[in-house]
N, C-alpha and C positions, 0 to 999 in steps of 0.2 A: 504494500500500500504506500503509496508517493504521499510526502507530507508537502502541501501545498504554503508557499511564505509568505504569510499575510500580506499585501500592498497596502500601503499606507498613505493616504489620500495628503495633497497637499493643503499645506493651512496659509491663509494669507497674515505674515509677519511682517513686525515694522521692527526698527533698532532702536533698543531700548533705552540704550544709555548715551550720554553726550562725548561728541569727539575729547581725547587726551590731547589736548595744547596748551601750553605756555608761551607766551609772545617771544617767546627765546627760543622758540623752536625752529629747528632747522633741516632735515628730515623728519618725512612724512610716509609713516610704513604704512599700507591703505590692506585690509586683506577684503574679501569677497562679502560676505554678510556674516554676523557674530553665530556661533554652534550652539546648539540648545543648550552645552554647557555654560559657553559665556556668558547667556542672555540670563539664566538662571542667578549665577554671580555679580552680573550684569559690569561686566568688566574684560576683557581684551584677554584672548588667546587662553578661556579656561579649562580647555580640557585638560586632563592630565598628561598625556601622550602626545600633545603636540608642543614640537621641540623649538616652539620662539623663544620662550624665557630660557628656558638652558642654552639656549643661542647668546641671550642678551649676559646669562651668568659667565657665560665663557668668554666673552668680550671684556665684559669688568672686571673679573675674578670678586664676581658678589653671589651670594646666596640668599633670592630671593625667594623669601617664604609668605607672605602677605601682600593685599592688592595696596596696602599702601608702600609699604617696602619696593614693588612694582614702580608705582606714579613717583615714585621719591627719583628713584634710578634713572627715568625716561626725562624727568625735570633736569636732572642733573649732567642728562648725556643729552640734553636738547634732543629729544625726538617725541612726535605725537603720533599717533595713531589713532585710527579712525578706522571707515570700509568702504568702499565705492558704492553699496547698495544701502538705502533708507530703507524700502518697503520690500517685499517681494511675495511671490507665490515659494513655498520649499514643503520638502516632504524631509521630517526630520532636520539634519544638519548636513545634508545631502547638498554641493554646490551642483551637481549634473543632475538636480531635478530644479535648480533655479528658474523662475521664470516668471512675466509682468515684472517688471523691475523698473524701479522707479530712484534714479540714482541719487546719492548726496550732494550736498550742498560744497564743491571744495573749493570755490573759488571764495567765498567769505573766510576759508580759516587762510588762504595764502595770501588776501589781501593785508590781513594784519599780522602775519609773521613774517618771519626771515628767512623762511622755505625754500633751502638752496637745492633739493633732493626728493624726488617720490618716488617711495618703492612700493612696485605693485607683490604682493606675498603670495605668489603661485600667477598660475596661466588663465585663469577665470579673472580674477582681479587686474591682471593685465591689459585681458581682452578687451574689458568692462570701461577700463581706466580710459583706452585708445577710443574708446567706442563713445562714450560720455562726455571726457574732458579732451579730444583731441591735441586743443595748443595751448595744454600749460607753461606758463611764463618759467617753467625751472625745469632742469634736467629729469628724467624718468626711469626708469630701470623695472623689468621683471623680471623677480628672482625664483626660484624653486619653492615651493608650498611647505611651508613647517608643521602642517595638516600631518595627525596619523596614516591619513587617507593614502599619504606619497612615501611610501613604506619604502620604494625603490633607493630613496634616497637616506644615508646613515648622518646621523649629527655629523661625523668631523666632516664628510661631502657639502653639507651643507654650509659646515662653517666657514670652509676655503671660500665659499661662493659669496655668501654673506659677510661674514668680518670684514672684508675691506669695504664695503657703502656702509658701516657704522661707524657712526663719529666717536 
């Protein structure tokens, strides 16, 4: 007897919590829309297995264990973070079920910072970024996904890639 795997109907979501900027921000990591982990924590890059902040501890040599210990570190290294998508259709925390997408606002957070850098965090967020914000006034870059989901890829692969566009 074949066990059939639920499908899981998309829900229409919006991003819960407000972009991470300090007017001294200077890089701008954008990832695709927040994971049902972050939105719950309602703060950037919550899952457990997905390797941005062990990216960002391996840059500082810090051990970030709280989302304020987090925003302390991002103030500190001039970087905000935000997602290219505000609203969307998703099923889960699934970016390849993304759709209706209604993107964010980024040219208000680059008029009032110093945003010499945007990095799009994987190829959805890139694509998004190209596709939304064509001519942003500051250099762009897409980098490899710190998503579980890009299992292909090992923390130190991603570090080579990553550590030089962090300040």
């Amino acid at each position: 007897m074949a066990i059939k795997k639920k499908q899981s109907a998309s829900v229409k979501a919006e991003h819960e919590f407000p972009a991470l900027v300090f007017q001294d921000s200077e890089v701008l990591i954008l990832g695709s829309f927040p994971s049902i982990k972050s939105r719950a924590i309602s703060f950037y890059y919550g899952h457990p297995q997905n390797r941005f902040w062990r990216l960002i501890e391996r840059k500082y040599g810090l051990a970030l264990n709280s989302v304020e210990e987090k925003r302390t570190c991002c103030q500190a290294h001039h970087i905000a973070l935000y997602d290219v998508i505000d609203s969307c259709e998703i099923i889960g925390s699934s970016d390849a079920s993304i759709k209706n997408v209604v993107p964010t606002d980024l040219e208000s957070i680059l008029a009032r910072t110093p945003i010499r850098l945007v990095i799009a965090n994987g190829t959805l967020a890139g694509k998004l970024l190209a596709q939304y914000h064509p001519s942003l006034p500051c250099k762009t870059v897409t980098l490899p996904s710190t998503s579980p989901a890009n299992a292909a890829w090992s923390l130190d692969r991603l570090f080579e890639v990553w550590g030089p566009h962090l300040p």
